[in-house]
Biopython code that builds the backbone (N, CA, C, O; Angstrom):
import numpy as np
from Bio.PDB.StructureBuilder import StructureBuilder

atoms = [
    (1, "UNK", "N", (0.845, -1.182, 0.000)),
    (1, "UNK", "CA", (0.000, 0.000, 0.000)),
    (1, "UNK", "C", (0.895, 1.251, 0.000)),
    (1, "UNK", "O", (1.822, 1.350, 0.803)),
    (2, "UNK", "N", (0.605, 2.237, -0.933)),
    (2, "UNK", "CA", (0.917, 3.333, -0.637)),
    (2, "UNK", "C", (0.657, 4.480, -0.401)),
    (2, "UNK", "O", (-0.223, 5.182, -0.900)),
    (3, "UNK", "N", (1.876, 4.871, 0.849)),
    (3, "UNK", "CA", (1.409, 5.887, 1.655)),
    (3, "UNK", "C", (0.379, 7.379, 0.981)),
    (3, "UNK", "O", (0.738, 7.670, -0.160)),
    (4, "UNK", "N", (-0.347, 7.945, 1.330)),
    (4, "UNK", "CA", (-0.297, 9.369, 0.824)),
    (4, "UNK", "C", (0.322, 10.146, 1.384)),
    (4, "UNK", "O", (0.671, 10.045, 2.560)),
    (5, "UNK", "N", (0.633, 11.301, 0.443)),
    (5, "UNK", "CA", (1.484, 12.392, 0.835)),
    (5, "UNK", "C", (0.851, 13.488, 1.597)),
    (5, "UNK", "O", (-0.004, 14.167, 1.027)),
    (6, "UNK", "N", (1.135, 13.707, 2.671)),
    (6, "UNK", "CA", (0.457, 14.606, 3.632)),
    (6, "UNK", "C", (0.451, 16.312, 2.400)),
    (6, "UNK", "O", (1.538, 16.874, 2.269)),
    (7, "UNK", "N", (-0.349, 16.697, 1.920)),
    (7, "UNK", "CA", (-0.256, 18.212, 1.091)),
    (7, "UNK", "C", (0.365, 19.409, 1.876)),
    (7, "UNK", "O", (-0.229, 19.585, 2.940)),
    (8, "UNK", "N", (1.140, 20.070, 1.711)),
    (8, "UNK", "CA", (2.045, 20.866, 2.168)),
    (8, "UNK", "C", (1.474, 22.508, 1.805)),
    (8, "UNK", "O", (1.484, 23.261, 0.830)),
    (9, "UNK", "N", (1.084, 22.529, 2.937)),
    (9, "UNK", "CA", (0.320, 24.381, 3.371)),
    (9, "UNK", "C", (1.564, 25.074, 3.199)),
    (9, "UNK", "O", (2.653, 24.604, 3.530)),
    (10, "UNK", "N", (1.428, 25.932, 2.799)),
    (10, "UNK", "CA", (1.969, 27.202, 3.295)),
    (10, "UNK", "C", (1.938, 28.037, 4.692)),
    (10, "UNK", "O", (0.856, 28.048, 5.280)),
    (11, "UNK", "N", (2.750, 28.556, 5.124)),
    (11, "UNK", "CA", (2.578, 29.238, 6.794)),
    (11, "UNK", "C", (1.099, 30.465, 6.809)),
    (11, "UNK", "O", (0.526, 30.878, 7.817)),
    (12, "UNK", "N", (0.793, 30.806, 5.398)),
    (12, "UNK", "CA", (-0.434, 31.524, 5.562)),
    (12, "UNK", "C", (-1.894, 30.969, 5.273)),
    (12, "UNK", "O", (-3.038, 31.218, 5.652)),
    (13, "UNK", "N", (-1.331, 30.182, 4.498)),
    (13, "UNK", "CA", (-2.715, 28.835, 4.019)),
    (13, "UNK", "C", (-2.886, 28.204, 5.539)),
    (13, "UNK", "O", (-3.989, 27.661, 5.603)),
    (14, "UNK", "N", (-2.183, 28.099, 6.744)),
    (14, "UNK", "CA", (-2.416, 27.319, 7.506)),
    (14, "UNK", "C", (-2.860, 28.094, 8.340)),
    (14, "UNK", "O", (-3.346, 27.627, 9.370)),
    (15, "UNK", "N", (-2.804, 29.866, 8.070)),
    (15, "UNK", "CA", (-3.481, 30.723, 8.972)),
    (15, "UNK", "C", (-4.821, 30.906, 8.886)),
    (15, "UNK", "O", (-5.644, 31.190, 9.756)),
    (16, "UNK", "N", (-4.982, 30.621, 7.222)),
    (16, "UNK", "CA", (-6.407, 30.991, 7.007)),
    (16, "UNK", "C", (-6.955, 29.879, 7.410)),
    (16, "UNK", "O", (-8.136, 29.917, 7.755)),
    (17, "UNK", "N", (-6.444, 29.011, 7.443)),
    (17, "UNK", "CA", (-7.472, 27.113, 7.971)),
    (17, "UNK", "C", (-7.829, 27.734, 9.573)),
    (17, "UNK", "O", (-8.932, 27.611, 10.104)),
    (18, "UNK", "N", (-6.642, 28.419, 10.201)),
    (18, "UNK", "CA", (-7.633, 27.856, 11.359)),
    (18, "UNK", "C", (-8.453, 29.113, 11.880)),
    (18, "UNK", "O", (-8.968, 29.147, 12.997)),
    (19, "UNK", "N", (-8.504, 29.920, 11.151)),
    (19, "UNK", "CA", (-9.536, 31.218, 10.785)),
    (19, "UNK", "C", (-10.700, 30.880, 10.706)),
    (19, "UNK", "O", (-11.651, 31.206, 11.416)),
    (20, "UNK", "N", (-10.622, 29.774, 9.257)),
    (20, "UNK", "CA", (-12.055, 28.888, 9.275)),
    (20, "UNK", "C", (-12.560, 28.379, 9.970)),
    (20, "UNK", "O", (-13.774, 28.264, 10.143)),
    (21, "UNK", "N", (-11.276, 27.762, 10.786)),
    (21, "UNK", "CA", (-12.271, 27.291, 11.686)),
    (21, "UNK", "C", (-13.127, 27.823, 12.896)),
    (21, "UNK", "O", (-14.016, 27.170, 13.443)),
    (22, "UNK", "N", (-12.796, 28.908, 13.189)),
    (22, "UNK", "CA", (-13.452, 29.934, 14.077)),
    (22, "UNK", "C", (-14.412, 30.725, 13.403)),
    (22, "UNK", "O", (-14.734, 31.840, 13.814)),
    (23, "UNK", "N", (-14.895, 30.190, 12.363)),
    (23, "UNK", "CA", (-16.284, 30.249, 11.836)),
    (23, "UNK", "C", (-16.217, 32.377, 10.964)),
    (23, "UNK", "O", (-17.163, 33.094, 10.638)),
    (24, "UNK", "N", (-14.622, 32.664, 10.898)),
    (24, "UNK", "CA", (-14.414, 34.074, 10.317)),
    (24, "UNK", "C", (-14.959, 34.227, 8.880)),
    (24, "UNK", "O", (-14.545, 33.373, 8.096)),
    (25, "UNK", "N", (-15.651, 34.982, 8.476)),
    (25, "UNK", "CA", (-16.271, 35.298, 7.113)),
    (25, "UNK", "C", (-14.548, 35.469, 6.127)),
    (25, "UNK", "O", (-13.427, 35.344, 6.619)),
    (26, "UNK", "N", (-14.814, 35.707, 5.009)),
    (26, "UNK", "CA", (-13.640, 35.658, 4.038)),
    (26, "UNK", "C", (-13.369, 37.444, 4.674)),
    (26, "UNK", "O", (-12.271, 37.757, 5.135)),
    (27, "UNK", "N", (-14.521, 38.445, 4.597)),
    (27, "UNK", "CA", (-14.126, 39.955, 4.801)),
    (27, "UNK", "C", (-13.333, 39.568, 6.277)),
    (27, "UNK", "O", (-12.109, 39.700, 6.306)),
    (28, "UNK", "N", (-13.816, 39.249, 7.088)),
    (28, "UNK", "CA", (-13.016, 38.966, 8.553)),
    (28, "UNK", "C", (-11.628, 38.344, 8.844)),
    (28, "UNK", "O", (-10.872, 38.368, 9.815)),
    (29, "UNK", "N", (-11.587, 37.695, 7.433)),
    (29, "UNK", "CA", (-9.976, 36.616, 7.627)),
    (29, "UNK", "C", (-9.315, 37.965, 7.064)),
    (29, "UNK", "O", (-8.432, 38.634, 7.600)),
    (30, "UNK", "N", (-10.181, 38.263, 5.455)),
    (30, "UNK", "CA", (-9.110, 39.741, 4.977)),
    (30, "UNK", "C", (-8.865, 40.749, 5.866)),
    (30, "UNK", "O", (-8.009, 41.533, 5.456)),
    (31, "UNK", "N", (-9.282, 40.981, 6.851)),
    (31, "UNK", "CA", (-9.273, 42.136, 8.057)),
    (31, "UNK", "C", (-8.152, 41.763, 8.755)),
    (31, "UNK", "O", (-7.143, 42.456, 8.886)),
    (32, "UNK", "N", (-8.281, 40.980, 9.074)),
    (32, "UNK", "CA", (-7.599, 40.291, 10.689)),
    (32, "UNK", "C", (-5.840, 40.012, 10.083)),
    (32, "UNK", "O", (-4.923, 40.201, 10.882)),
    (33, "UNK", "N", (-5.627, 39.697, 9.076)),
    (33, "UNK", "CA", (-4.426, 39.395, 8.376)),
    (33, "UNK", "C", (-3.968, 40.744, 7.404)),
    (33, "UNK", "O", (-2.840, 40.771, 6.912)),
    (34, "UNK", "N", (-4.743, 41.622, 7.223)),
    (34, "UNK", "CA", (-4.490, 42.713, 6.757)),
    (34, "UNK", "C", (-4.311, 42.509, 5.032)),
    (34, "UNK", "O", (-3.500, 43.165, 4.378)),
    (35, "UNK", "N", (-5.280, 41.413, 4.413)),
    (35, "UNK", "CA", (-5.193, 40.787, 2.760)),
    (35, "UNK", "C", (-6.664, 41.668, 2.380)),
    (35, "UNK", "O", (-7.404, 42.203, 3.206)),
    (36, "UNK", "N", (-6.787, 41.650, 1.329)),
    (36, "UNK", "CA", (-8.178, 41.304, 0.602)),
    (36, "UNK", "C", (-8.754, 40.486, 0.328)),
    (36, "UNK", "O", (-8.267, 39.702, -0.487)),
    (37, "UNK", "N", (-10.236, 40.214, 0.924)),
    (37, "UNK", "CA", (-10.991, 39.478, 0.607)),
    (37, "UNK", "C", (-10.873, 38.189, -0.641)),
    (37, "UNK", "O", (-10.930, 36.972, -0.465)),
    (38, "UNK", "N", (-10.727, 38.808, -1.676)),
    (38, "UNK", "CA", (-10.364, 38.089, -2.532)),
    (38, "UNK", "C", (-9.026, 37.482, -2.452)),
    (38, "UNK", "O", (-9.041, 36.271, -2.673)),
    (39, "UNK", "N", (-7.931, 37.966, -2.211)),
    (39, "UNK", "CA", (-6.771, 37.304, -1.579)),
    (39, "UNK", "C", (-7.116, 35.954, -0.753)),
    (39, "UNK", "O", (-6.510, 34.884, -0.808)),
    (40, "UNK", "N", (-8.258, 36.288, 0.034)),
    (40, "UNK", "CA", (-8.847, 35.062, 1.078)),
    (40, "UNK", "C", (-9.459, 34.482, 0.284)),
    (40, "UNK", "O", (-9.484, 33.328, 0.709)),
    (41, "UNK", "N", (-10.015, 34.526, -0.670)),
    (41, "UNK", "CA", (-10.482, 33.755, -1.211)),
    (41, "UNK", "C", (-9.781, 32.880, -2.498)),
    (41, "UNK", "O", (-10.369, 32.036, -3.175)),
    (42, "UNK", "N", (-8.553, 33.257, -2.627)),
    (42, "UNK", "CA", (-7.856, 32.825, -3.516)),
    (42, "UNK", "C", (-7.114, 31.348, -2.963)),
    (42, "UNK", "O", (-7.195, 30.180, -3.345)),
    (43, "UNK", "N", (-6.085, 32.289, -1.472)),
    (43, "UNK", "CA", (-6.231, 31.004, -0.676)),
    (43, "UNK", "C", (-6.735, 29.858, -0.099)),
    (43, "UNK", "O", (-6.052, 28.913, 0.296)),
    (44, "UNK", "N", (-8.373, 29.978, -0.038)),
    (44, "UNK", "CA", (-9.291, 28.970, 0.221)),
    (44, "UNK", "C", (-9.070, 28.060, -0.842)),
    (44, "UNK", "O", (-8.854, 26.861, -0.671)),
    (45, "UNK", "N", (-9.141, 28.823, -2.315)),
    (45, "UNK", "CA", (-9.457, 27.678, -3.324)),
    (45, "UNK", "C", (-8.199, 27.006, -3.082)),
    (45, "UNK", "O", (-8.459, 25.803, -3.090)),
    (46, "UNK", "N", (-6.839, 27.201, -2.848)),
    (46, "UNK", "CA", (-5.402, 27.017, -3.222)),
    (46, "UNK", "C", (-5.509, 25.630, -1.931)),
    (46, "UNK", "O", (-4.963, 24.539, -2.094)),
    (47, "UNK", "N", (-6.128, 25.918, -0.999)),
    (47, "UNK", "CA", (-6.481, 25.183, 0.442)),
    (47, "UNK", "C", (-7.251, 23.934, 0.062)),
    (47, "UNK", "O", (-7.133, 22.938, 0.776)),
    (48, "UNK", "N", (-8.064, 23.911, -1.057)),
    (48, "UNK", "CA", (-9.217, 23.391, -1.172)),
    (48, "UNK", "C", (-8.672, 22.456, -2.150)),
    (48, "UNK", "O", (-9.056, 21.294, -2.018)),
    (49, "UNK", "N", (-7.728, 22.747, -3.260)),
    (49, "UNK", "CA", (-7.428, 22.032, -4.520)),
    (49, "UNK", "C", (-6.050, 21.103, -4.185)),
    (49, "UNK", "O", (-5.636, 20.063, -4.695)),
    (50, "UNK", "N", (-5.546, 21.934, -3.121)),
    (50, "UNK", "CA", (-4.259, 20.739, -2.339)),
    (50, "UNK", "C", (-4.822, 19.592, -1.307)),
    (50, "UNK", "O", (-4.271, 18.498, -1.427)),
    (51, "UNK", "N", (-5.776, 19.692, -0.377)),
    (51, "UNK", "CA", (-5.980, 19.082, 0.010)),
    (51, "UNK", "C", (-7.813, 18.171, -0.379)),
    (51, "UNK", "O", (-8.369, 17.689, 0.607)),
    (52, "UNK", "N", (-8.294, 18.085, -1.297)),
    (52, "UNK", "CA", (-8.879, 17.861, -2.238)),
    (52, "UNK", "C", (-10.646, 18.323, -1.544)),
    (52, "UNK", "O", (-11.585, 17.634, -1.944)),
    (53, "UNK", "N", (-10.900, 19.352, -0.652)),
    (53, "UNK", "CA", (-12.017, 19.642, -0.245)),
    (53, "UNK", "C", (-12.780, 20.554, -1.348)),
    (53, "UNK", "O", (-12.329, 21.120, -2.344)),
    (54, "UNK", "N", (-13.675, 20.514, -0.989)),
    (54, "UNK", "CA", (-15.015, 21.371, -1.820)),
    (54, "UNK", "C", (-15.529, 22.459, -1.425)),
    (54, "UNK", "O", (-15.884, 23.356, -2.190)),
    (55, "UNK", "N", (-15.651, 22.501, 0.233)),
    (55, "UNK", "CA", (-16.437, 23.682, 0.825)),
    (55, "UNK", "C", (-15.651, 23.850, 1.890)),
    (55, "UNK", "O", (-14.592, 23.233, 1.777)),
    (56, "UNK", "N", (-15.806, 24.646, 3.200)),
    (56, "UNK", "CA", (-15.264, 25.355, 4.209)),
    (56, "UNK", "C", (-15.641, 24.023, 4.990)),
    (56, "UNK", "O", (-14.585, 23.433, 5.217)),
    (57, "UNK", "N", (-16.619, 23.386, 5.440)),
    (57, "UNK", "CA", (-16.782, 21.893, 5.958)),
    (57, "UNK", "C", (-15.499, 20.903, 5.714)),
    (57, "UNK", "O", (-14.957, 20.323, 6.655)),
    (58, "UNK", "N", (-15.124, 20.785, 4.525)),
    (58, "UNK", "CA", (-14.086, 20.256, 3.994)),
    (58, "UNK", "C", (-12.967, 20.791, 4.506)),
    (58, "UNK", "O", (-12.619, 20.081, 5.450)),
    (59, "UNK", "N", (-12.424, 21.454, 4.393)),
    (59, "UNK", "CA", (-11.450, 22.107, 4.920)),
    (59, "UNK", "C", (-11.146, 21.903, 6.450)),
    (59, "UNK", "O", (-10.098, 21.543, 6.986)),
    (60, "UNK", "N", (-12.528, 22.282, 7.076)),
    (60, "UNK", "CA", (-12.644, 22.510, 8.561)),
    (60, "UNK", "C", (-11.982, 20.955, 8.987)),
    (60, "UNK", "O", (-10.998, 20.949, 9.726)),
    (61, "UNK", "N", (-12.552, 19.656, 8.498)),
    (61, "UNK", "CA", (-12.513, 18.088, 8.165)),
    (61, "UNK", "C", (-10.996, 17.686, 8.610)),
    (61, "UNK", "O", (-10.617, 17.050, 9.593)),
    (62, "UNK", "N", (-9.994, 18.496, 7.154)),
    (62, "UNK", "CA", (-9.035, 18.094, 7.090)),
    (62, "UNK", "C", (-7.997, 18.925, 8.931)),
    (62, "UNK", "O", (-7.299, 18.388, 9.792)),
    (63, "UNK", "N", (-8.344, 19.974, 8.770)),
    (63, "UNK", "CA", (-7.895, 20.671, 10.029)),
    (63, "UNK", "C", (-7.404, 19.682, 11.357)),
    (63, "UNK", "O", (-6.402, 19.331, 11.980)),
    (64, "UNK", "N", (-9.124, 19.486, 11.286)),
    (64, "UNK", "CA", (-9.008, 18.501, 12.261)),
    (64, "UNK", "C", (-8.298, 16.967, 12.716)),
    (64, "UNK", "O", (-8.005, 16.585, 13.849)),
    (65, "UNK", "N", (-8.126, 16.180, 11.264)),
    (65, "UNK", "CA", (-7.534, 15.332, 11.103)),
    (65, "UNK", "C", (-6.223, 15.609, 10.838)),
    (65, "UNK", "O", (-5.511, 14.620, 11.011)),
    (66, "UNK", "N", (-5.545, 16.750, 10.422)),
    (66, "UNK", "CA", (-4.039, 16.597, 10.179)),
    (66, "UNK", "C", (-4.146, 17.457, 11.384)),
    (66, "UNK", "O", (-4.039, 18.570, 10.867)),
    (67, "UNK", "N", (-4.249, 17.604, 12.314)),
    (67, "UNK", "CA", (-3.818, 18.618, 14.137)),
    (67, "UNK", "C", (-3.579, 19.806, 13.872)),
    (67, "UNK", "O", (-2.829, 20.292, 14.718)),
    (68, "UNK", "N", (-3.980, 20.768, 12.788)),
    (68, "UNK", "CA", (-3.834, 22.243, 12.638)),
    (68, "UNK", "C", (-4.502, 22.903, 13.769)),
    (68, "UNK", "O", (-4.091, 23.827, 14.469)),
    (69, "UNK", "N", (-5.673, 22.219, 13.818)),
    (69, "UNK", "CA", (-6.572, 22.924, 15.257)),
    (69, "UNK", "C", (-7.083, 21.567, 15.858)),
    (69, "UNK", "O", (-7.279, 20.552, 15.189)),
    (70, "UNK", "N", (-7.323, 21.719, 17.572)),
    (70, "UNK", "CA", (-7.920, 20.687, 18.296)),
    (70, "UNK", "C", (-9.074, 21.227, 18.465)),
    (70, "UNK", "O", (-9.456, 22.363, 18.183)),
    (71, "UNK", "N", (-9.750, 20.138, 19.060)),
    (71, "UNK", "CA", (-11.397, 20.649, 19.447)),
    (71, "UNK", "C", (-11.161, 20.860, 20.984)),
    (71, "UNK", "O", (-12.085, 21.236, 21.705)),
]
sb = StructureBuilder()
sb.init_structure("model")
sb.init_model(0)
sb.init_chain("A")
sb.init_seg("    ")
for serial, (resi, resn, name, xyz) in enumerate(atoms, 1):
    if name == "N":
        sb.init_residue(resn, " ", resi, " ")
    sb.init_atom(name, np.array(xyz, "f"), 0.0, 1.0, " ", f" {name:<3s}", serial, name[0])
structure = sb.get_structure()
């Protein structure tokens, strides 16, 4: 069997994950990090297409399973 490759964040892709997960709107992540909105949203998709999620659920999913954030 072979292994999968754990997908490799970036130090700001891993800021915006756990943003998400504190339930921050995209305007609220662009605030708080000092980006544009769309910037946040560029990263989501970049978040979304490495680690193969669809929605902010998805994302939130992987968080949890690779230890970015605990519950």
């Amino acid at each position: 069997m072979i292994a999968k490759a754990k997908p490799s964040l970036t130090p700001r892709e891993i800021e915006v994950v756990k943003l998400i997960w504190q339930e921050l709107t995209a305007k609220e992540i662009a605030t708080k990090l000092r980006i544009s909105p769309r910037t946040v949203e560029a990263h989501r998709w970049n978040i979304c297409q490495k680690i193969g999620a669809k929605t902010s659920v998805g994302i939130v999913k992987y968080a949890l399973r690779a230890g970015v954030v605990k519950l």
